[in-house]
C-alpha positions as CSV (number, residue, x, y, z in Angstrom):
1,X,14.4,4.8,-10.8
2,X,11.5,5.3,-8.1
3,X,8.5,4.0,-8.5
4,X,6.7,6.5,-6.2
5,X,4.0,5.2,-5.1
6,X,2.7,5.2,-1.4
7,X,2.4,1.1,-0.7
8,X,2.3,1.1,3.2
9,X,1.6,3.5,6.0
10,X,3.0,2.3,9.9
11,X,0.5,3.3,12.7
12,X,2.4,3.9,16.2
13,X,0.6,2.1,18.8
14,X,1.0,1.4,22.7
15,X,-1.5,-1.3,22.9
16,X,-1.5,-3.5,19.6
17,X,-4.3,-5.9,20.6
18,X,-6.5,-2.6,21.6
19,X,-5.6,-1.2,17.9
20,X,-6.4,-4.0,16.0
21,X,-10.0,-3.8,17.4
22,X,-10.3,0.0,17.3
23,X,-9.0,-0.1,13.6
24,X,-11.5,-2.8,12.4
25,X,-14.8,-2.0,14.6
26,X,-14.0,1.7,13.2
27,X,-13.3,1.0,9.4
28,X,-13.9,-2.2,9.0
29,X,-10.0,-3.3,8.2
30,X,-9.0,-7.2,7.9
31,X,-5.9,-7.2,10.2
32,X,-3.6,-10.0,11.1
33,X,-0.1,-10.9,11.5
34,X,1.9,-12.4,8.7
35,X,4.1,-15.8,9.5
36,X,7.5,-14.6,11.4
37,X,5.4,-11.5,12.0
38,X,3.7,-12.1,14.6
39,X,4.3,-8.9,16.6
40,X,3.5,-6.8,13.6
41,X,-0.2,-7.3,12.4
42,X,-1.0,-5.4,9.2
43,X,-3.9,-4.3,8.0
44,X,-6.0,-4.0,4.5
45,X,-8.3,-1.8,3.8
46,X,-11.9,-3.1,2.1
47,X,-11.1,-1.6,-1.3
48,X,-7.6,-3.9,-0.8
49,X,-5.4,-1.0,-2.2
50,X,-4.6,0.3,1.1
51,X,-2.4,-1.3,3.7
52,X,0.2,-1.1,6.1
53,X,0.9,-2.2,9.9
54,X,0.3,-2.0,13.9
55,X,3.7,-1.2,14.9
56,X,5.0,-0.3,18.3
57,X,5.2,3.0,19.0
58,X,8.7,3.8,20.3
59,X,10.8,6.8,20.6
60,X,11.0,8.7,17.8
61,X,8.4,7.2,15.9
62,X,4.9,8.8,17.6
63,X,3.3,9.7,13.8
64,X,1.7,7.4,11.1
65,X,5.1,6.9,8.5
66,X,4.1,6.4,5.0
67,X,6.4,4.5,2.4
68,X,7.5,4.7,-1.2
69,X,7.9,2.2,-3.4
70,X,11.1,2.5,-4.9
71,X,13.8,0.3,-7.7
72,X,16.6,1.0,-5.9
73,X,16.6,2.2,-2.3
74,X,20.8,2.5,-2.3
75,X,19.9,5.4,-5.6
76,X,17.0,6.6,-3.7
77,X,19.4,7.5,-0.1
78,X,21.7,9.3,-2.4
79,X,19.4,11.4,-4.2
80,X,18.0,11.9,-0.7
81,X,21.2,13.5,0.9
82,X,21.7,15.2,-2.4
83,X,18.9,17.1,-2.3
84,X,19.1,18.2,1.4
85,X,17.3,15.5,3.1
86,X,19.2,12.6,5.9
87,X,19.3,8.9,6.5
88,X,17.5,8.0,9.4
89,X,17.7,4.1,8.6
90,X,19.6,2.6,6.3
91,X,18.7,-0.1,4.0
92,X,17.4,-3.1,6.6
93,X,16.2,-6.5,5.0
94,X,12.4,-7.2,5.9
95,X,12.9,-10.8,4.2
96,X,15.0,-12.3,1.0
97,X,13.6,-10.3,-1.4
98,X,12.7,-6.9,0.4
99,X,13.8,-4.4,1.8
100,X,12.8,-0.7,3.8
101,X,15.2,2.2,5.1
102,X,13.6,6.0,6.6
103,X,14.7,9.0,5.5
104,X,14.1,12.7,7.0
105,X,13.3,15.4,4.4
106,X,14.9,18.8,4.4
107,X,12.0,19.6,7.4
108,X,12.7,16.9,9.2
109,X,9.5,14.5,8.2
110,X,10.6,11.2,7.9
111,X,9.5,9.1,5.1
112,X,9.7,5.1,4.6
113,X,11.4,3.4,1.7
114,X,9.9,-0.1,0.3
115,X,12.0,-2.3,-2.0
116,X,11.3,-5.5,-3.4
117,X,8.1,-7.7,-3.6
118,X,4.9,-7.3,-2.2
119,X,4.3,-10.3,-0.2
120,X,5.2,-8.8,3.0
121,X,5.5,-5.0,3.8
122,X,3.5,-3.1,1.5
123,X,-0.4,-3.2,1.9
């Protein structure tokens, strides 16, 4: 059973030191890199709800991703390519206990999948 709610959004960059300066001079947002994460800095938002990461744009992935928190991404896939939509990524281990796979929908947006606990990779 999804839980549904939005708990990280990726930001494409070329130039992750440039983007961690244009992100926090423009809304004020506390970035850093987590331990083992160091070329991934993520970044919270003042009202610490919103999160998500500087990640290195690459082809393919040129637009902001967002990502839902979901019980069961394995359940979640299925329903996916049941209801017309495709597996991008499958289900790829971000640490021990968490996890993240993409998705397209039936127009082709693709959409990230969170699993697990909050420590590292949601915001």
């Amino acid at each position: 059973m999804p839980h549904g709610d939005i708990t990280h959004i990726d930001i494409p960059v070329s130039d992750i030191a440039a983007a961690q300066d244009f992100y926090s001079g423009l809304f004020g947002w506390q970035i850093s890199a987590p331990p083992g994460f160091e070329d991934y800095p993520m970044w919270q938002a003042p009202n610490k709800i919103s999160g998500g990461g500087l990640a290195p744009r690459e082809d393919g992935f040129t637009q902001p991703r967002s990502y839902v928190e979901v019980d069961s991404i394995d359940e979640t896939l299925a329903k996916v390519t049941e209801s017309g939509g495709s597996v991008v990524m499958e289900r790829s281990p971000i640490s021990e206990t968490s996890w993240w796979a993409i998705f397209a929908d039936p127009d082709g947006n693709h959409i990230g999948l969170y699993e697990g606990t909050t420590e590292v990779g949601t915001g």
